[in-house]
C-alpha positions in Angstrom: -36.4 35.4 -38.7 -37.7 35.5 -42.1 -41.5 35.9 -42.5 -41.5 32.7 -44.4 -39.5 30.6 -41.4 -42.1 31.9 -39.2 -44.9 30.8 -41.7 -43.7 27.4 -41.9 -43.1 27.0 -37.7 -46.9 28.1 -37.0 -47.8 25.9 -39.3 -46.0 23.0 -37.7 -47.5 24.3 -34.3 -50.8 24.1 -35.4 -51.0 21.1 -37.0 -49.3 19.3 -33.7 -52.4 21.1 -31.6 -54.4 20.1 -34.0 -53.2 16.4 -33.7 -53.4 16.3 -30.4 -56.5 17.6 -30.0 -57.8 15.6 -32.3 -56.3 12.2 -30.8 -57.5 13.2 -27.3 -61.3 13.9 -28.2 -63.8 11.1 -29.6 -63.8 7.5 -29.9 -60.6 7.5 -30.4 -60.4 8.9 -26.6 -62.2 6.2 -25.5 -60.6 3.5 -27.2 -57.3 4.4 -25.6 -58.5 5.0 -22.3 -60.4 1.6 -22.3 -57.4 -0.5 -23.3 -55.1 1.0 -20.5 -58.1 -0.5 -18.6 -58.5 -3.3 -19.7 -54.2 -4.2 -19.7 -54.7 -2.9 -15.6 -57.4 -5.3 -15.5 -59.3 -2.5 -13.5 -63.0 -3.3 -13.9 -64.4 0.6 -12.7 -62.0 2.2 -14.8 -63.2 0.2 -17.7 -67.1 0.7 -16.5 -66.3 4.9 -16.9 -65.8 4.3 -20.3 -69.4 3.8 -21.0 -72.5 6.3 -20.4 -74.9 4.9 -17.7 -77.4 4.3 -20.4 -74.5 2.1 -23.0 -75.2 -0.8 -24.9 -72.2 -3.1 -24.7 -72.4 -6.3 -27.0 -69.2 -8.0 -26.5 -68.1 -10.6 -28.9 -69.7 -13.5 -27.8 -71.2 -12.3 -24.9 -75.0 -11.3 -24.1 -76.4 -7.6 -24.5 -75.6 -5.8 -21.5 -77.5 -2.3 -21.3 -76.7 0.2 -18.6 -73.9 0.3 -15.8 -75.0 -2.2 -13.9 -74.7 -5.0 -16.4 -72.0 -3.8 -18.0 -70.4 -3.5 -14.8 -71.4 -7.6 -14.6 -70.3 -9.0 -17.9 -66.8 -7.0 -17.6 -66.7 -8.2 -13.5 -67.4 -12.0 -15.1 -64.2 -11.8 -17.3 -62.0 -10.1 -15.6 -62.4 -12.3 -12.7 -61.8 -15.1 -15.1 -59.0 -13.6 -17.3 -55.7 -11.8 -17.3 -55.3 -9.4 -20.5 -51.9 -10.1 -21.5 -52.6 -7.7 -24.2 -55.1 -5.9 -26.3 -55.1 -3.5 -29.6 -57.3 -1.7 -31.6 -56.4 -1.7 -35.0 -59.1 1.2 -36.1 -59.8 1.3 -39.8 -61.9 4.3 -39.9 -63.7 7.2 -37.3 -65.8 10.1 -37.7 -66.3 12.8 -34.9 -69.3 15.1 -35.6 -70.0 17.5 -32.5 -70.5 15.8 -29.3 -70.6 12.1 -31.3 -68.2 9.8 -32.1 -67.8 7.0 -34.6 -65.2 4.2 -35.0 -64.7 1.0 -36.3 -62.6 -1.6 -37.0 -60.0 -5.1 -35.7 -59.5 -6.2 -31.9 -57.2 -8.7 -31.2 -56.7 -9.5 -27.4 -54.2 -11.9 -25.3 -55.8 -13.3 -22.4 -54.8 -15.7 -19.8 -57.3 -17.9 -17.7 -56.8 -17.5 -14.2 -57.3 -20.7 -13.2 -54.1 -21.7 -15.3 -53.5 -23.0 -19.0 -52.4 -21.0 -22.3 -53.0 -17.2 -23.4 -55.9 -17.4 -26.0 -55.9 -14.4 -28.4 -59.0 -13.6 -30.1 -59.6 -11.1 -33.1 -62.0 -9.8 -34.3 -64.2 -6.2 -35.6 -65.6 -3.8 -33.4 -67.7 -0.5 -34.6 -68.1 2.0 -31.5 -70.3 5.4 -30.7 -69.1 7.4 -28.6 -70.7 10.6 -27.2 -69.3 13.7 -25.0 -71.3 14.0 -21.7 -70.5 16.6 -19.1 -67.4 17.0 -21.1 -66.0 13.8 -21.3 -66.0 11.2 -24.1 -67.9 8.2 -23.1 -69.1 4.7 -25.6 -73.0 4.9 -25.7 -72.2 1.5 -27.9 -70.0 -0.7 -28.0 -70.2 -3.9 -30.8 -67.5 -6.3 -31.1 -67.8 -10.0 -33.2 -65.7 -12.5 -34.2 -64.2 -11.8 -37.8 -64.9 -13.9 -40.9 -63.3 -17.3 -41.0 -60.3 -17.9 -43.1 -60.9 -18.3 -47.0 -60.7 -21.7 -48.3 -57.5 -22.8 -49.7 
């Protein structure tokens, strides 16, 4: 094999450990492992997604600092909601070390439990996320409702 076929293969080798690497480290990490929660409806799985000391502001919903709240607010809607569906549409993310950025749109498809139509809600979100004990958790997590529609 030519020296320049070889080149061009380790090339293509390392650029696909790079990329996965790179997609399974960071906030990035997190925000994949915390929809598949979130889809499962799986409240503990969703919980490991956040250090024990996390600030969660969901959109709409009251601060909730450390597990045990966060635990709460997510036990709250869950019980009351079935994600139909959710995405993370992430404009932009910034891994430095052992810390995380990202940022960007949420839309999410939920049904009510007790009956009646999906609601789908949008929105922007701007995570941290930071490696502890070798694992990528959120240390924040800030969701809000996006601008209203220009005027026409």
């Amino acid at each position: 094999m030519g020296r320049f076929v070889r080149a061009v293969l380790g090339g293509l080798l390392l650029a696909s450990v790079i990329s996965v690497a790179a997609a399974e480290s960071g906030a990035s990490f997190v925000d994949a492992a915390w929809i598949k929660a979130m889809k499962a409806g799986d409240v503990s799985a969703v919980v490991e997604c956040y250090a024990s000391d996390a600030v969660f502001w969901g959109n709409g919903a009251p601060l909730a600092k450390g597990t045990k709240e966060i635990r709460s607010s997510y036990e709250e809607y869950l019980s009351a909601y079935t994600v139909k569906d959710a995405s993370l549409i992430e404009m932009g993310n910034e891994t430095v070390g052992d810390k995380s950025f990202a940022w960007g749109r949420f839309v999410i498809t939920i049904a009510p439990k007790a009956g009646g139509a999906s609601i789908t809600t949008s929105g922007r979100y701007t995570v941290m996320a930071k490696r502890i004990a070798g694992k990528w958790v959120y240390t924040l997590d800030h969701a809000s409702a996006g601008p209203p529609p220009a005027a026409q």
